[in-house]
N, C-alpha and C positions, 0 to 999 in steps of 0.2 A: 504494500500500500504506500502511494507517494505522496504526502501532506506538506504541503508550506502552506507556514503561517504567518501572518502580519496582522499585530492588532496595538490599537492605540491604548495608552495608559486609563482612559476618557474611559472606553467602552469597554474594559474588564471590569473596570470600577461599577460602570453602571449594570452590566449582568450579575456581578457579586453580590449587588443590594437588592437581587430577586428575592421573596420569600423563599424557603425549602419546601418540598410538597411530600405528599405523605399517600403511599394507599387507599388510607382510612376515607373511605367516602363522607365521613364529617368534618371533613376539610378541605371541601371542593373551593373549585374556582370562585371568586369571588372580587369584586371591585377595588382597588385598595388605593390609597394615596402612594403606594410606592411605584409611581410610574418612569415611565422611561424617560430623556429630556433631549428624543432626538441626535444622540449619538452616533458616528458613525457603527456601520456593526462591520467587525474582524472580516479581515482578507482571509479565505483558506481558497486552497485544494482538492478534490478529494477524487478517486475514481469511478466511475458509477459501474453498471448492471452490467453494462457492454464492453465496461475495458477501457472508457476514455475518462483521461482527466478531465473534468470541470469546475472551473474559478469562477467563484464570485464576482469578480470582476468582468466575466466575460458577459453578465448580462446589467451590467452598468445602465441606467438610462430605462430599467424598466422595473416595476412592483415585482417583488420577490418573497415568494412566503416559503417558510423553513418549516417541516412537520417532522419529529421524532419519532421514530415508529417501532416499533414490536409487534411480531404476528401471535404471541402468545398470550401475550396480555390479554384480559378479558378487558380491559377500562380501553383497550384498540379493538378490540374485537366486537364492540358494542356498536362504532362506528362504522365498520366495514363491514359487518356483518348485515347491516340496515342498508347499508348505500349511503350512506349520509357525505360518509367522507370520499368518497368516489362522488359522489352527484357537485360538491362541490372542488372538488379538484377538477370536475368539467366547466362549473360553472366561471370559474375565476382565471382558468388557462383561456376558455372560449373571448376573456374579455383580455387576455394579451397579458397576466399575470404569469413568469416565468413559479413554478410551483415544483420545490426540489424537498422530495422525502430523505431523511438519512436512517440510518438502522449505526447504533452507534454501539450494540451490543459485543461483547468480543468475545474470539475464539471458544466454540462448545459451550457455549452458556445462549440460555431461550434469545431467538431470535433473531442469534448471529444466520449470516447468510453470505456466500461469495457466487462468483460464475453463475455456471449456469441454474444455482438454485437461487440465487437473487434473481434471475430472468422468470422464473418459475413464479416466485415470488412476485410479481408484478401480474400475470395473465392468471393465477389461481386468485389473485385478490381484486381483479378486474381494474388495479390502479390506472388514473388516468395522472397521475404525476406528471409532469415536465422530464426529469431523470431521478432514481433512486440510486443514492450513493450511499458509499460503503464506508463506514469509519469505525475500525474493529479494533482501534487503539484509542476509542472515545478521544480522539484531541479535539477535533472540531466540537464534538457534544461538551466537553469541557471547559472550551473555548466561549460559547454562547451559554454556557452556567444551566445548561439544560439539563435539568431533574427526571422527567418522567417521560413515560409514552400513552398518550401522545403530550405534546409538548411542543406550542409555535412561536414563531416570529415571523413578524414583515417588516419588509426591508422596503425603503421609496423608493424611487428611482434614481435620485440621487445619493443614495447609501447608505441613510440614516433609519434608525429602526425604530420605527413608528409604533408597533405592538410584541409585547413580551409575557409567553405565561400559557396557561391554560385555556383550551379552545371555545368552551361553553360554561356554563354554570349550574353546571347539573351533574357535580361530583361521585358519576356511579356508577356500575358495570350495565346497568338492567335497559333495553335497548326500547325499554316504552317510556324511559324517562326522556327521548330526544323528542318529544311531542313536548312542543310551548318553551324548550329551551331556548336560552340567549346565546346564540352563536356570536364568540366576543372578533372571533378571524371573519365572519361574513359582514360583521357589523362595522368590521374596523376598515374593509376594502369597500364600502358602500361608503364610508366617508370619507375617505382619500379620492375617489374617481367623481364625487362630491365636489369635490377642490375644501370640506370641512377638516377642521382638527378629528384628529381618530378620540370620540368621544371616552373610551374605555382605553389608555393603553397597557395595561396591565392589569392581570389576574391572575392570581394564584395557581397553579398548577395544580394537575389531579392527576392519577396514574399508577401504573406499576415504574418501580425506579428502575432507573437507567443501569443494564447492568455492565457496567465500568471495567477493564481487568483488573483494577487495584482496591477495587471494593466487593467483590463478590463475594470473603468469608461474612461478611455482616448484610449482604444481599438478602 
């Protein structure tokens, strides 16, 4: 796996003052005054599904949404299991939104995935992603202070990252709670293409944690 990284002092600061998120579904996503202040978000690398590298930078000048993922999780499995999170990886690619999945789990531990079963990986979960890239040394997942799966960010077009945290507010596995949920990633790209401030940019994360290779005895 080949990662460069470049990130300003600015934007590690500002992902380190994320909340930590927790399994427990009583501790879902939630509104918080610890929001983001527009920072740029970190330069990486990483290789995707097919074997090519892909930089951040290369989609410079366009809305970028980042989603952590795991296929085992049930707190992912809720979403894709509905469509929810496929209907809107349609929805928001169809409006010119670059939309890159990572799997940041590593080697033999739930979730991890390379070659041809990350290709697999995309047509068994009907992903409509942009590209699904591979980071089995969590740095990039580290990097953006990413806790759980799922776990988002959007990036503007000019670099800064406008939403950080948790996808909805309906902290749970059970897939009848996405009826009347607040999609905080739909809401956030409906006020950016808006020309408004992203009313919500941060909330708490919900999920199964990220499993890290330097964390998995306490996993």
């Amino acid at each position: 796996m080949i990662i460069r990284l470049l990130a300003t002092g600015a934007a590690l600061a500002l992902l380190a003052a994320c909340s930590p998120a927790t399994e427990a579904p009583e501790t879902g996503a939630t509104e918080t005054a610890e929001a983001p202040t527009a920072d740029m978000a970190p330069a990486f690398t990483l290789v995707d599904a097919e074997g090519v590298e892909r930089s951040l930078a290369d989609f410079r000048g366009r809305t970028v949404v980042l989603e952590w993922t795991n296929e085992g999780c049930p707190y992912v499995q809720k979403h894709y299991e509905a469509g929810a999170m496929q209907a809107l990886q349609r929805e928001a690619t169809g409006d010119g939104v670059v939309w890159l999945t990572i799997i940041s789990s590593a080697p033999g531990q739930q979730g991890y995935v390379e070659g041809e079963a990350a290709r697999e990986w995309q047509s068994r979960n009907n992903a409509a992603a942009t590209h699904l890239l591979l980071d089995p040394e969590g740095t990039v997942g580290r990097l953006y202070d990413a806790k759980t799966t799922p776990d988002m960010r959007i990036i503007d077009p000019e670099g800064r990252l406008l939403f950080v945290g948790g996808i909805d507010d309906r902290p749970t596995n059970k897939i009848e709670d996405l009826e009347g949920a607040n999609n905080y990633v739909k809401a956030a790209l409906t006020d950016m293409e808006a020309g408004r401030p992203v009313a919500t940019p941060f909330a708490t994360p919900y999920g199964c944690s990220i499993k890290y290779a330097d964390e998995l005895d306490g996993a």
